[in-house]
Residue, then its C-alpha position, 0 to 999 in steps of 0.5 A: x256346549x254340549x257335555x253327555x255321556x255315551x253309553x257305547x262305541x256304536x254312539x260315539x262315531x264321529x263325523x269325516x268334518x269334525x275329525x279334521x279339525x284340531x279340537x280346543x277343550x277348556x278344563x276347569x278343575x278342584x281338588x281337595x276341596x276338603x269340606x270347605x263349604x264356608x269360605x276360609x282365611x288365609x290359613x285355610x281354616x273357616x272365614x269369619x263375617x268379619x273377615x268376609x265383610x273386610x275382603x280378606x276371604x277365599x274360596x267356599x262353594x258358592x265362589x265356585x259356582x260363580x267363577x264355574x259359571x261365569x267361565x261357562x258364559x264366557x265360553x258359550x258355544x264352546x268345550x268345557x268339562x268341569x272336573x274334581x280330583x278328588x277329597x271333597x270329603x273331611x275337613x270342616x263341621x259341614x263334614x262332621x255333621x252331614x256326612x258328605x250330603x253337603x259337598x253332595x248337594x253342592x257339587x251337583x249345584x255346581x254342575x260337576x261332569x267328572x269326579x274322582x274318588x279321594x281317599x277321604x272318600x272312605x273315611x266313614x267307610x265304603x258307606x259314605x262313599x256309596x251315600x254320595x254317588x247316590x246323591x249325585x248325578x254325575x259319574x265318580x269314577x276310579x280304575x284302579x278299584x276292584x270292588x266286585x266284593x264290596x256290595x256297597x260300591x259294586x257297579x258304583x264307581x266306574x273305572x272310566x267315562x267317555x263323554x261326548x263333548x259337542x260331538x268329540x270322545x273325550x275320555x276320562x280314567x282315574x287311580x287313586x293312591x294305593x296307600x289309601x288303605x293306610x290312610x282312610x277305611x275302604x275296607x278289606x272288601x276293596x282292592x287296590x290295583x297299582x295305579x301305572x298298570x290300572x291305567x295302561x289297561x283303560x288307556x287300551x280300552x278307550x282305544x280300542x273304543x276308538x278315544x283319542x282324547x284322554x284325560x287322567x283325572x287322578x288323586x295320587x299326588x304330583x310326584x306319582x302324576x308326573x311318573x303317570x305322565x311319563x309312563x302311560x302312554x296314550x294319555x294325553x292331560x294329567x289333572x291330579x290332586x291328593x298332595x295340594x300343590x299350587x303350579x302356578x305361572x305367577x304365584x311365589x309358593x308354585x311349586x312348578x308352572x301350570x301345566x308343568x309338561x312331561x313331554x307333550x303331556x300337561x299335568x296340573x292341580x289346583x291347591x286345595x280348600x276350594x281357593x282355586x280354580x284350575x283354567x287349562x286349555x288344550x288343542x288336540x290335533x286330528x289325531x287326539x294329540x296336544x299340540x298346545x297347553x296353556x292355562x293358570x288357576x284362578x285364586x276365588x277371593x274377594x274380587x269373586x262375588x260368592x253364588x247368591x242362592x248357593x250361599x244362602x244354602x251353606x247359612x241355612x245348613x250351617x245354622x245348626x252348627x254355628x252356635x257351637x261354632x262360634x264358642x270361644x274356648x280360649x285365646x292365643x297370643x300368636x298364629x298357631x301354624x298347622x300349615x301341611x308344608x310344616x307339620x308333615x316335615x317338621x315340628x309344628x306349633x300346632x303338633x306341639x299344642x295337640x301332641x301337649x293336650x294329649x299327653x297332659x290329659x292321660x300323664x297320670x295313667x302311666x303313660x310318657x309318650x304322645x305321637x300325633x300323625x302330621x297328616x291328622x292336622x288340618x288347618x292353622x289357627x289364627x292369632x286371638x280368640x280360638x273358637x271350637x270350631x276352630x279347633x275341629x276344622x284343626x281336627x276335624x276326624x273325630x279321633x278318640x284319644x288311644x293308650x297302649x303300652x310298647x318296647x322303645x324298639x317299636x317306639x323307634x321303629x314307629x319313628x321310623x315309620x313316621x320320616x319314611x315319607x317326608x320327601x313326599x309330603x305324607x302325613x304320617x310325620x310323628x309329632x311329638x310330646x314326652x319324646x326327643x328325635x333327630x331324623x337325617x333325610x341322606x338316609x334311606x328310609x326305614x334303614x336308620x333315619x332317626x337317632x338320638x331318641x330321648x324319653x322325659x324320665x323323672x324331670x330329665x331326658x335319657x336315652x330310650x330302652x329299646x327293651x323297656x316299656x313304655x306308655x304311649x297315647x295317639x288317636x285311635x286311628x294311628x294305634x290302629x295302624x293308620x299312616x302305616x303305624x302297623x307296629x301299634x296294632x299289637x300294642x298291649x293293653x290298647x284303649x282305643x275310646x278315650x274322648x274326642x281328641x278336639x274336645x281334649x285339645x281345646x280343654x288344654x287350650x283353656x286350660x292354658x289360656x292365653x295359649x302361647x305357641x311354640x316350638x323347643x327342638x323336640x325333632x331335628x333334622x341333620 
């Protein structure tokens, strides 16, 4: 199979022969990878060797490349494009410590064709993602990005690809969420264009080039795909990522089948944390239209034998890291959920435990209120002893603890804030400690959803003040105004460098040791 891309419309003719024939393409495609180089366990946090030696271990990249591989011997001969929607950035110590080198290195073992850029992207700024197209060869494309004022990614990041796929154009365009700019730090020199009107102009650019096979590898979420699919005519496959949705013709947690078909046009995504490989095959008729879709993500687990060189690789860079690692720093006596389907809807364990941690650390400066962002929690944490690396791979971002001090009003209206978007899945939902809510969803959002808002004052829950001030802690990146909490930008007396918010929570859970989860009714819904 003969994968390359083409420099212009001039290169790109076909011949009368090939034109004629329907044309069958296999897409093998990730998303939110997340810096799951090591294998991981069934709550998507890092697998142990015990684990890994009882067959109890998904994922990890050294299963990509076995399965990637394997799916390429099969189809010998054949089309087959390898594609990744996006956030192989954020989410482990592989991350933490090099930075995107890693996931660099080994999505170019893998042999990757297409990328898009996720929002996690930009987590260490236009920098890192500058440093990682650098380091790969393959393109990582997204069209709704103007970066003509950003020096770093000027001419970086294309706003699509045509390959030549054993003689066929094959086009591929990509978005990326317009709210990125709350959710991680591209800057004030990139500028987000709205996804739908992005991809209608590339769409008519590939046209006009003469591309009747179009592919919108995306990072916006399922919701917003399936809008995408709807609506944006002359694409022809949607392969999405950004929300982690399993679609599934077997799986029991599929939120829909794969594809799931908007008309003629299949749309799909494959998890996250590298325990999936999406498999969709398409025919496209003479014309460049799908005639027929069908497919299923393959689950890596046990039964796929992880890449021998690649996995020596991940232990000779995970070396360094691994004594600390594998400090114990406290035990539990039961799983600690920190599933994304809970704590981005409702109380979780592990928002209560980090929410606790915080507010414990800082009660005695004054401050009542601990609001933790859903979305900044990262993994569960099995039943037994709790490593440190545990608790960063919970915490991976290196948030510093944030003080500030604001009016009940803006307490509520950060509330607010915070269940706007539960529908959606966002990670903005506030987790909560020294506070009491109830949100009700039949409510629009911002327009009174939350209610009942009860503060801990002198051993008793009494309602909030709007007009008193309070004293509040978050992570640094919430205070300022990440997840759409803008109306902490102007807090008074903001403390943005308090210490490391993993460090604070796995010295409350020594501190607590053996650590019991739970939950109390501090958030409700009607």
């Amino acid at each position: 199979m003969s994968v390359r891309l083409l420099a212009s419309a001039a290169t790109l003719a076909l011949s009368a022969g090939v034109a004629a024939a329907d044309f069958n393409l296999t897409i093998l495609h990730t998303n939110d990878i997340h810096s799951r180089i090591e294998s991981i366990n069934k709550y998507d946090s890092t697998c142990n060797a015990e684990s890994e030696a009882e067959g109890k271990c998904f994922g990890g990249v050294a299963r990509i490349k076995t399965a990637v591989d394997a799916k390429r011997a099969e189809l010998a001969g054949q089309n087959v494009l390898v594609l990744d929607a996006g956030d192989p950035f954020q989410g482990s110590l592989f991350y933490t410590t090099y930075k995107g080198a890693a996931e660099a290195e080994f999505m170019e073992a893998i042999g990757y064709d297409v990328m898009a850029v996720g929002n996690h992207e930009f987590d260490d700024g236009p920098k890192g993602l500058s440093d990682f197209v650098d380091a790969v060869s393959f393109p990582v494309i997204s069209g709704n990005l103007d970066l003509s004022s950003e020096p770093l990614l000027n001419g970086k990041v294309s706003n699509h690809v045509v390959l030549d796929v054993n003689g066929h154009k094959v086009g591929v365009i990509s978005v990326l969420a317009t709210d990125t700019v709350e959710t991680s730090s591209p800057g004030e020199n990139v500028v987000f264009q709205d996804e739908i009107e992005s991809l209608k102009a590339d769409v008519a650019a590939l046209e006009a080039e003469g591309v009747t096979k179009i592919i919108a590898l995306t990072h916006v979420g399922l919701p917003k795909d399936l809008d995408i699919a709807a609506n944006v005519p002359g694409i022809d496959v949607v392969v999405g990522g950004h929300s982690h949705t399993l679609l599934s013709n077997t799986s029991d947690r599929a939120a829909g089948p794969y594809p799931t078909m908007v008309g003629d046009v299949p749309v799909v995504q494959a998890y996250a944390y590298s325990k999936y490989l999406g498999e969709l095959n398409v025919t496209f008729d003479a014309d460049g239209k799908v005639t027929a879709a069908s497919g299923e993500p393959m689950l890596l687990d046990a039964s796929v034998t992880p890449d021998a060189a690649i996995l020596a690789r991940v232990g000779e860079m995970g070396a360094p890291i691994e004594e600390m690692k594998q400090r114990v720093v406290a035990e539990t006596a039961e799983v600690i959920v920190g599933d994304r389907d809970v704590c981005r809807a409702k109380e979780c364990t592990i928002g209560n435990l980090v929410a606790d941690a915080m507010l414990d650390r800082v009660k005695d400066q004054g401050i009542s209120i601990a609001i933790q962002n859903g979305g900044g929690l990262r993994a569960s944490i099995d039943a037994g002893e709790v490593t440190m690396g545990e608790v960063l791979t919970v915490l991976p971002f290196q948030n510093t603890l944030s003080t500030f001090y604001v009016s009940g009003e803006t307490v509520v209206a950060a509330l607010e804030n915070g269940v706007s978007q539960v529908e959606e899945g966002k990670g903005r939902f506030p987790q909560v400690s020294g506070l009491k809510y109830t949100f009700d969803l039949a409510v629009a959002p911002n327009e009174g959803r939350v209610s009942d808002v009860m503060v801990m004052e002198g051993g008793a829950w009494v309602a909030i003040d709007p007009a008193k001030t309070y004293g509040l802690v978050s992570n640094n990146y919430v205070r300022n105004g990440g997840d759409g909490y803008k109306m902490f930008r102007d807090a008074e007396n903001a403390y943005d460098y308090g210490p490391d918010l993993a460090d604070v929570t796995a010295e409350f859970l020594a501190k607590n040791a053996p650590y019991t989860p739970y939950v109390d009714g501090r958030i409700t819904q009607k």
